[in-house]
PyMOL CGO cylinders between C-alpha atoms (Angstrom):
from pymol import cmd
from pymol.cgo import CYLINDER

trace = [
    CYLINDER, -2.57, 12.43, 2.87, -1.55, 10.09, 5.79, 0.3, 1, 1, 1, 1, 1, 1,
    CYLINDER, -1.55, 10.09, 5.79, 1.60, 10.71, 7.78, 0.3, 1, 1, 1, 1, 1, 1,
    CYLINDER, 1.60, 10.71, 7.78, 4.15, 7.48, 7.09, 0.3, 1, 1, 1, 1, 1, 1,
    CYLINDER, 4.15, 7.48, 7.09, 4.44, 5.33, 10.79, 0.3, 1, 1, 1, 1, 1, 1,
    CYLINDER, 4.44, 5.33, 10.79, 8.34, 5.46, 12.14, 0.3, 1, 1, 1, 1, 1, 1,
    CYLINDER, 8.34, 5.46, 12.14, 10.10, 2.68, 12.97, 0.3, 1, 1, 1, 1, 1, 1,
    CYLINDER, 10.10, 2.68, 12.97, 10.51, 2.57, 16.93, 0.3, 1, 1, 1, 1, 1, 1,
    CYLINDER, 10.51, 2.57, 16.93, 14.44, 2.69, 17.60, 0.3, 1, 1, 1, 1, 1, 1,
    CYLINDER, 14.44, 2.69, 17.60, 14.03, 2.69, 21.10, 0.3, 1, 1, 1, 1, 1, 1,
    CYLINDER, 14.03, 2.69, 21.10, 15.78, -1.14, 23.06, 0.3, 1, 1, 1, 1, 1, 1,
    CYLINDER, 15.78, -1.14, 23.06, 13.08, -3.54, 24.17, 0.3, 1, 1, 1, 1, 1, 1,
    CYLINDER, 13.08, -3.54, 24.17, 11.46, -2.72, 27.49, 0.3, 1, 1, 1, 1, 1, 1,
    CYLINDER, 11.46, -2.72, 27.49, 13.12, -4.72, 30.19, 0.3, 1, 1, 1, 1, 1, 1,
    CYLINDER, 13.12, -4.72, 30.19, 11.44, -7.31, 31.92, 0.3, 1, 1, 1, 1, 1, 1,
    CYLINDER, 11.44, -7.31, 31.92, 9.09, -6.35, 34.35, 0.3, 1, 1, 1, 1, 1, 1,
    CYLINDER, 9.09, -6.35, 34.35, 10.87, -4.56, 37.33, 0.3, 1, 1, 1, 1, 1, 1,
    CYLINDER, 10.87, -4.56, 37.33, 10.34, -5.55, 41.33, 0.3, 1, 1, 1, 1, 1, 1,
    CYLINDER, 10.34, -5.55, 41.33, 7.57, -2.50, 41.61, 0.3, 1, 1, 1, 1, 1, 1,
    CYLINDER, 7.57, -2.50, 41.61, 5.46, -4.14, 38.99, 0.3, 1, 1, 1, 1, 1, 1,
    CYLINDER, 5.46, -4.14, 38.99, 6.23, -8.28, 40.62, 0.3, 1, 1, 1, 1, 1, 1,
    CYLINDER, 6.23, -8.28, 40.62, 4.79, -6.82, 43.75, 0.3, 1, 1, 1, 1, 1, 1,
    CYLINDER, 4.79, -6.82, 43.75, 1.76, -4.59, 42.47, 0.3, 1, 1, 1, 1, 1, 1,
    CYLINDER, 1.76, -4.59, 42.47, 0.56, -7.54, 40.62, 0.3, 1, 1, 1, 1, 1, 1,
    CYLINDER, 0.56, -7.54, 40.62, 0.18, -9.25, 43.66, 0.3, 1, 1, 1, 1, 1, 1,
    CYLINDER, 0.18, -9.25, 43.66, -1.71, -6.78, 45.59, 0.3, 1, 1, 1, 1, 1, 1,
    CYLINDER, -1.71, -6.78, 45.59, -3.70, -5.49, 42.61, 0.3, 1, 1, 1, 1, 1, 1,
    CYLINDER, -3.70, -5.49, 42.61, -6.42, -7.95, 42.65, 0.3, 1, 1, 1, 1, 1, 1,
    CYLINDER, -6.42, -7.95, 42.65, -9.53, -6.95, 43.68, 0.3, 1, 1, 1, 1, 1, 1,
    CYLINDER, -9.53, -6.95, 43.68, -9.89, -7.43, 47.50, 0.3, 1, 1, 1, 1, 1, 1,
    CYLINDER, -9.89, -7.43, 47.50, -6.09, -9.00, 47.64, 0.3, 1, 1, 1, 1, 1, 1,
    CYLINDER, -6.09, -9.00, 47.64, -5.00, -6.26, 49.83, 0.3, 1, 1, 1, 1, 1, 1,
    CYLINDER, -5.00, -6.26, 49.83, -7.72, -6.38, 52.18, 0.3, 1, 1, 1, 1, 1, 1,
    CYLINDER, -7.72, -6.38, 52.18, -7.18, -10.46, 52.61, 0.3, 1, 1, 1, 1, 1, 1,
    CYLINDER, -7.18, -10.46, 52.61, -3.41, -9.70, 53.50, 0.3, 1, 1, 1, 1, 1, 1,
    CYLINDER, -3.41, -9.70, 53.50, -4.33, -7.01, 56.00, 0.3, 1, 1, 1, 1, 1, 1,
    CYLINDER, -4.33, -7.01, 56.00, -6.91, -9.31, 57.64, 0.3, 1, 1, 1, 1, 1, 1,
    CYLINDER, -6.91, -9.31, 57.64, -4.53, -12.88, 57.96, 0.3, 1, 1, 1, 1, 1, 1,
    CYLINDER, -4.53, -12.88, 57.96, -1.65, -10.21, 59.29, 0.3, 1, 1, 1, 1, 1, 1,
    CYLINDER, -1.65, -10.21, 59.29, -2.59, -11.05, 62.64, 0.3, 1, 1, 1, 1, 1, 1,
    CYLINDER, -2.59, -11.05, 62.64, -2.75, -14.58, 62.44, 0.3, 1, 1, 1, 1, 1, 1,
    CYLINDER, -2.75, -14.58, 62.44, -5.44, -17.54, 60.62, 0.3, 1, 1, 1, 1, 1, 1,
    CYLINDER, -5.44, -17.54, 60.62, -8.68, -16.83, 59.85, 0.3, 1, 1, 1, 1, 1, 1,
    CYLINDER, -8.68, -16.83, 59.85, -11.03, -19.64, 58.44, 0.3, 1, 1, 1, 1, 1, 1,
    CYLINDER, -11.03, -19.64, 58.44, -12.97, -18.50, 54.84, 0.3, 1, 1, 1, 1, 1, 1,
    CYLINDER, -12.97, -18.50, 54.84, -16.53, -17.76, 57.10, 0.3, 1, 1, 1, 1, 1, 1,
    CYLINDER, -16.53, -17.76, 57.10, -14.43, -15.42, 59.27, 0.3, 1, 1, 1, 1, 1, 1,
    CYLINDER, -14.43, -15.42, 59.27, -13.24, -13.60, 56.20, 0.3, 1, 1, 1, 1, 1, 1,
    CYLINDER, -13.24, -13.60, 56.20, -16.34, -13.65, 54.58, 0.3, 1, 1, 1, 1, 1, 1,
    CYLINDER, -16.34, -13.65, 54.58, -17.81, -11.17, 58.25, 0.3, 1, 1, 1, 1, 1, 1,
    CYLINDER, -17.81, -11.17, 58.25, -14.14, -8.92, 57.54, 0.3, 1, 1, 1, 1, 1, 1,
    CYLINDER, -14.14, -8.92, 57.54, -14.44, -8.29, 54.58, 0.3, 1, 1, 1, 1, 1, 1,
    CYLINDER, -14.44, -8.29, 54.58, -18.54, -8.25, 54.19, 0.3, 1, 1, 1, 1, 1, 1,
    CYLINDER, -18.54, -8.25, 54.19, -18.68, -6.34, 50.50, 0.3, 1, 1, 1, 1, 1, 1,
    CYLINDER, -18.68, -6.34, 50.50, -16.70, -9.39, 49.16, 0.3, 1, 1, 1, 1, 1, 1,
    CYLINDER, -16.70, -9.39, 49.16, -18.61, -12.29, 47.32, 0.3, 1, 1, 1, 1, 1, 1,
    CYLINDER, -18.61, -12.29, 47.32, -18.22, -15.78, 48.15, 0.3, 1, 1, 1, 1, 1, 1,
    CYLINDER, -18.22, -15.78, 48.15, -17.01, -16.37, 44.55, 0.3, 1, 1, 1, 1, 1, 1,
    CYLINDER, -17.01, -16.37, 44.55, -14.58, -13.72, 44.23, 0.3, 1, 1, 1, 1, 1, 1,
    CYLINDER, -14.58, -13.72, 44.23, -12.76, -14.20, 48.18, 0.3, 1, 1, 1, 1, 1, 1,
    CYLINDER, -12.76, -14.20, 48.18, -12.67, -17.95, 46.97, 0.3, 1, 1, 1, 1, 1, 1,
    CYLINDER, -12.67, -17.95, 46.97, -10.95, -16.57, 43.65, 0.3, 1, 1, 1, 1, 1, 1,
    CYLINDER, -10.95, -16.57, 43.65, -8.43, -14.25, 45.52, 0.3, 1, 1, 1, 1, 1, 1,
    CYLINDER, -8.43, -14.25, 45.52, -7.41, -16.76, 48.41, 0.3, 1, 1, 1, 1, 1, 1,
    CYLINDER, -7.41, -16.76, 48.41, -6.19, -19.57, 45.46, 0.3, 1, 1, 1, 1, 1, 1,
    CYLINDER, -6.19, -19.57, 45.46, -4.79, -16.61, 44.04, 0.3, 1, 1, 1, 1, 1, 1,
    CYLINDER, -4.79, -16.61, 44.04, -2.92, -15.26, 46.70, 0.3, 1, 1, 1, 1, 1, 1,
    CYLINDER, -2.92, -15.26, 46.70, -2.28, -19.71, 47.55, 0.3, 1, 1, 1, 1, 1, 1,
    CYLINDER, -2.28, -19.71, 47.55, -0.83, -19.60, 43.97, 0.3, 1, 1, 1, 1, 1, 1,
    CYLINDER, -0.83, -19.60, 43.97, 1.65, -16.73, 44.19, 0.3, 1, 1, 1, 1, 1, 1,
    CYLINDER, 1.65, -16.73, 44.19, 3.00, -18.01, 47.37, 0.3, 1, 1, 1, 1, 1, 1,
    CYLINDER, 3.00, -18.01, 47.37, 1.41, -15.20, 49.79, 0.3, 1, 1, 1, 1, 1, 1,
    CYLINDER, 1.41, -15.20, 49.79, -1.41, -17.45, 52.04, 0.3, 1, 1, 1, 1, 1, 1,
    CYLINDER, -1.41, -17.45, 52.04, -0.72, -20.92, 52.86, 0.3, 1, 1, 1, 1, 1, 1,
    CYLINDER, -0.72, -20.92, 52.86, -3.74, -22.98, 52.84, 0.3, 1, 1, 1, 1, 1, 1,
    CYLINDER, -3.74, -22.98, 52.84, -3.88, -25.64, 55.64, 0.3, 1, 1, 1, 1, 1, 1,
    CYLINDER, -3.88, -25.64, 55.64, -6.81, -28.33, 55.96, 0.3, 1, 1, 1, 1, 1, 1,
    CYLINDER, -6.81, -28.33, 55.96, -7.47, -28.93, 60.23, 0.3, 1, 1, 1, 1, 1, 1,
    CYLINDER, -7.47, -28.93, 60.23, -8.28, -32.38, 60.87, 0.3, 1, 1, 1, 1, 1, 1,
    CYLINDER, -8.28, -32.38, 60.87, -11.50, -31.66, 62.44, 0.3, 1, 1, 1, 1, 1, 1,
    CYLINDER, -11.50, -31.66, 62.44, -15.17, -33.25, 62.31, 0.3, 1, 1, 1, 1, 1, 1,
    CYLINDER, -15.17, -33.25, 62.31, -16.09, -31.40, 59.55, 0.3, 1, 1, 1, 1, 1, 1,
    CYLINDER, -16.09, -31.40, 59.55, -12.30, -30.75, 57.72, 0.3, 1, 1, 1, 1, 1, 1,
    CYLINDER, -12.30, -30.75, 57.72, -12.08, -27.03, 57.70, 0.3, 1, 1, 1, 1, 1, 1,
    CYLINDER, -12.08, -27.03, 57.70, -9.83, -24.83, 55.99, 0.3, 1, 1, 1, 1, 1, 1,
    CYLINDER, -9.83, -24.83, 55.99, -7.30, -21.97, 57.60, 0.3, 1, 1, 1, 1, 1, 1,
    CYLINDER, -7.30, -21.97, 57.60, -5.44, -19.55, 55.66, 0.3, 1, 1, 1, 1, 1, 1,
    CYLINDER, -5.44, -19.55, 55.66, -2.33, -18.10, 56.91, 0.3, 1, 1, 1, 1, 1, 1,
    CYLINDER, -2.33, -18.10, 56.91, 0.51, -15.74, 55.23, 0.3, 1, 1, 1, 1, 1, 1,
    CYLINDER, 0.51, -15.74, 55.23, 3.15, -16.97, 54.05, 0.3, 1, 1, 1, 1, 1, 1,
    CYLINDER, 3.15, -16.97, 54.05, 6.84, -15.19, 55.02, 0.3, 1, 1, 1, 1, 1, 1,
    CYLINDER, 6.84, -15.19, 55.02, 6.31, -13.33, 51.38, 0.3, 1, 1, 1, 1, 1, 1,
    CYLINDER, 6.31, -13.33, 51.38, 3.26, -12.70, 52.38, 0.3, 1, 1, 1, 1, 1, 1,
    CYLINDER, 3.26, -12.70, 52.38, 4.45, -11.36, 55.58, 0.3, 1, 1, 1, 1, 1, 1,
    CYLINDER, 4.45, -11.36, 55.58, 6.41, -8.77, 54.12, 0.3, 1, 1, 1, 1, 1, 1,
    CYLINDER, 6.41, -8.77, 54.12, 3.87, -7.07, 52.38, 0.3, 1, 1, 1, 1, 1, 1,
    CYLINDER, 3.87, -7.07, 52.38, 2.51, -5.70, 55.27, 0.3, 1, 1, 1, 1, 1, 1,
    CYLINDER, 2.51, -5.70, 55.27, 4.97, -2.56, 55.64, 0.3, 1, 1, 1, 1, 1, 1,
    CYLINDER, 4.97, -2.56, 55.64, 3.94, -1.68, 51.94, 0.3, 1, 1, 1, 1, 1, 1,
    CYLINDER, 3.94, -1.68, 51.94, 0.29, -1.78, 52.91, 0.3, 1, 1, 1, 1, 1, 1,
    CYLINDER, 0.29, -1.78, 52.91, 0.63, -0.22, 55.97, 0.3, 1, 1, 1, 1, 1, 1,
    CYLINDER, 0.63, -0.22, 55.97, 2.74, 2.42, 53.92, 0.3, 1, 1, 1, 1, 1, 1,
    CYLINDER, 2.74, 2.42, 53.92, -0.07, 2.70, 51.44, 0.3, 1, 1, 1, 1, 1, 1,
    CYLINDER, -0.07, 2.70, 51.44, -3.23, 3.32, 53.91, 0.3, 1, 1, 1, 1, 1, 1,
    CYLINDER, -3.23, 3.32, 53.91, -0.26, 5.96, 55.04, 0.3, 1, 1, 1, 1, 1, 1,
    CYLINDER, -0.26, 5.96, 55.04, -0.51, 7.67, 52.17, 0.3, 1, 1, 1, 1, 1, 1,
    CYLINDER, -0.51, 7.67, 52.17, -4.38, 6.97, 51.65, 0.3, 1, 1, 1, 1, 1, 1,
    CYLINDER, -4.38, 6.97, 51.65, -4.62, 8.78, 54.78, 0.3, 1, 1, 1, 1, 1, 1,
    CYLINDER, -4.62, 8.78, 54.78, -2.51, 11.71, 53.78, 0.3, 1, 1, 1, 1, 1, 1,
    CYLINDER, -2.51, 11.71, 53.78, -4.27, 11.95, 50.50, 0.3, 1, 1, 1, 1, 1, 1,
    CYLINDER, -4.27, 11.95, 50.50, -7.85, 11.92, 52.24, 0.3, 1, 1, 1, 1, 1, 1,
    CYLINDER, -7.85, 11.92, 52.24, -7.22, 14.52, 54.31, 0.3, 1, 1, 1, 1, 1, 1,
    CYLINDER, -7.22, 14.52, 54.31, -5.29, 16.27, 51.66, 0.3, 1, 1, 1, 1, 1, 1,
    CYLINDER, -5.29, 16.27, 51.66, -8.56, 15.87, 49.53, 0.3, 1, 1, 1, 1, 1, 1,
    CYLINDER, -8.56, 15.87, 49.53, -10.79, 17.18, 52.53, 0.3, 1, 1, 1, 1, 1, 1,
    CYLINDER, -10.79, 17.18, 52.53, -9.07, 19.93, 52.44, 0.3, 1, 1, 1, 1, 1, 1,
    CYLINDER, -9.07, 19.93, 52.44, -9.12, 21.04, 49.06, 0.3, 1, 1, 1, 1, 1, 1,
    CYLINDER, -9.12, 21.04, 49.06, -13.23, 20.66, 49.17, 0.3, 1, 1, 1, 1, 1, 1,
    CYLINDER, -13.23, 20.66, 49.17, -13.19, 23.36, 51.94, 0.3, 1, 1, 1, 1, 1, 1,
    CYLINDER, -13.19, 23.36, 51.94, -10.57, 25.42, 49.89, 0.3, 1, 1, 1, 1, 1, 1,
    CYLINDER, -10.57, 25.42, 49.89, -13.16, 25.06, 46.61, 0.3, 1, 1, 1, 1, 1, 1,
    CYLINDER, -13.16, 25.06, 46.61, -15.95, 26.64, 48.13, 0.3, 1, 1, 1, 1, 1, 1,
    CYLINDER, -15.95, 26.64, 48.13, -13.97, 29.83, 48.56, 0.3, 1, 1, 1, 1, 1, 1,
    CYLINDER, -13.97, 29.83, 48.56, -14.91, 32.61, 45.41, 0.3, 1, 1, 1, 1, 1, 1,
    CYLINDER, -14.91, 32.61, 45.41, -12.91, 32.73, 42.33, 0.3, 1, 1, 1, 1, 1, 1,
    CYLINDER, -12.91, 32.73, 42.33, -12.83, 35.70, 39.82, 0.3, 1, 1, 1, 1, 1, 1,
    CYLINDER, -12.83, 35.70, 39.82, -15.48, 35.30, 37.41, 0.3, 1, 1, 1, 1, 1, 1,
    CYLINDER, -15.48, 35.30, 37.41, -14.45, 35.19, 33.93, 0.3, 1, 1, 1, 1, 1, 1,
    CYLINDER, -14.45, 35.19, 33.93, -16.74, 38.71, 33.73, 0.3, 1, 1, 1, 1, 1, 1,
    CYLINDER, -16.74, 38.71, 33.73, -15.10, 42.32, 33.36, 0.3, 1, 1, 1, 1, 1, 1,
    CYLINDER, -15.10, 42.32, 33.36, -12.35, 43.86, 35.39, 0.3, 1, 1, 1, 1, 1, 1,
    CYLINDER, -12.35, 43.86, 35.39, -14.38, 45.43, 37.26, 0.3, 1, 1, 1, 1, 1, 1,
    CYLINDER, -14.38, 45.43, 37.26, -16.10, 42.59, 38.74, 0.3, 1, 1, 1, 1, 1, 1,
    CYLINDER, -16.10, 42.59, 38.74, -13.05, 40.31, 39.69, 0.3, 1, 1, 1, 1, 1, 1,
    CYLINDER, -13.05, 40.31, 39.69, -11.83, 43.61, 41.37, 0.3, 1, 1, 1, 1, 1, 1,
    CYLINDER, -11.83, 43.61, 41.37, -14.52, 44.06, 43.60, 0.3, 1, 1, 1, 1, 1, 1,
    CYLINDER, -14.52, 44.06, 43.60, -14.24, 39.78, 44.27, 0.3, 1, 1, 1, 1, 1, 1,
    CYLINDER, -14.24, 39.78, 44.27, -17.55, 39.41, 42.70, 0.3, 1, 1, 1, 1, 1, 1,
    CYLINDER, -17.55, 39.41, 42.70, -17.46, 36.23, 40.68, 0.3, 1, 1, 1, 1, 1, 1,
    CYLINDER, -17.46, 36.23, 40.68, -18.97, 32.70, 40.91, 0.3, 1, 1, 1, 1, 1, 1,
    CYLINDER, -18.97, 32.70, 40.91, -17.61, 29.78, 43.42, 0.3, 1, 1, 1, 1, 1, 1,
    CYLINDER, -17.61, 29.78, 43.42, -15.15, 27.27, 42.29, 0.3, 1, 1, 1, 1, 1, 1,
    CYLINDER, -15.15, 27.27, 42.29, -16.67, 24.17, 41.79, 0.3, 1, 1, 1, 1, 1, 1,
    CYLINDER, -16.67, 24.17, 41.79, -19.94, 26.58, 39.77, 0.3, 1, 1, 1, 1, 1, 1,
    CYLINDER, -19.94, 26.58, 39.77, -16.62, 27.53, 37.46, 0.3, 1, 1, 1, 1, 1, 1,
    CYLINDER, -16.62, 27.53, 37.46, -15.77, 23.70, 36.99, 0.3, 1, 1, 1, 1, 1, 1,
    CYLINDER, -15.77, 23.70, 36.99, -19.19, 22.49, 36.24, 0.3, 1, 1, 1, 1, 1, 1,
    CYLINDER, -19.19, 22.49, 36.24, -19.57, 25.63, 33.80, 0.3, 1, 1, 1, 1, 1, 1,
    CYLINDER, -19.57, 25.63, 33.80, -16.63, 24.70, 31.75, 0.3, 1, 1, 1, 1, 1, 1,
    CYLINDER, -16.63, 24.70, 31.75, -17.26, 21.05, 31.78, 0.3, 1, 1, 1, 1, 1, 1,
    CYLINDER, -17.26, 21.05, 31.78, -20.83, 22.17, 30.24, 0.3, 1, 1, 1, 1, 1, 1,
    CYLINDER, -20.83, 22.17, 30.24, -18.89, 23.88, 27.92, 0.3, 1, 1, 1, 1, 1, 1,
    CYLINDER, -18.89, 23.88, 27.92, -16.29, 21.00, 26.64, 0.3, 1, 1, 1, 1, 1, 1,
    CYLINDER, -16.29, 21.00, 26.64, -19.53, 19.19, 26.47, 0.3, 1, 1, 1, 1, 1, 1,
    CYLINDER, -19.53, 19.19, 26.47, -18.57, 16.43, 29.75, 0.3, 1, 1, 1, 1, 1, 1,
]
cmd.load_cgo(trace, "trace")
């Protein structure tokens, strides 16, 4: 017998708050690392491409109209011999660069917070064996538990 679905009675979610205007800007793959490159000043596409050398020609070309779109990087055509093309932030673009530098903040904090959890797994834990054992601290390492129980859920 299937269960009858309830009505939701909950209000409408509001429209999408400040947080999620902003993460939708730096979400993009390789947005953030465009911003924290142009924070210093201009930088012509070849000079991003060597910054940011994982990146594809496609998707940085993608990103940078994306960013042009949202009003983040200005675009500006020099009127050399050959035209080239500079990218530059924008004033909105310009004050995303606190929240970045806040988030490689807490990047850092979570790396070393990470490191040090590694070195804190490879102490012993009890073994899941009789009292006796975990009393005298024989037992298997941490991360020999983990992969033992992931065996066993069958991950």
């Amino acid at each position: 017998m299937s269960l009858k679905v309830r009505k939701n009675r909950s209000l409408s979610p509001p429209a999408p708050c400040a947080l999620t205007e902003c993460m939708m800007i730096i979400a993009g793959a390789w947005a953030p690392n465009v911003i924290w490159h142009l924070r210093e000043g201009p930088r012509r596409f070849s000079e991003l491409r060597i910054d940011i050398p994982p990146v594809s020609a496609k998707v940085l070309s993608q990103r940078l109209r994306e960013l042009e779109t949202r009003g983040v990087v200005r675009r500006s055509i020099q009127p050399t011999s050959p035209p080239s093309v500079e990218y530059s932030l924008t004033p909105l673009g310009v004050e995303l660069i606190p929240a970045l530098d806040a988030i490689v903040q807490v990047g850092h904090k979570l790396k070393t917070g990470l490191e040090g959890q590694s070195q804190e797994s490879m102490r012993v834990a009890p073994s899941k064996g009789s009292a006796n054992n975990r009393a005298r601290g024989l037992g298997r390492p941490l991360n020999q538990e983990r992969a033992s129980s992931r065996a066993a859920l069958g991950r």
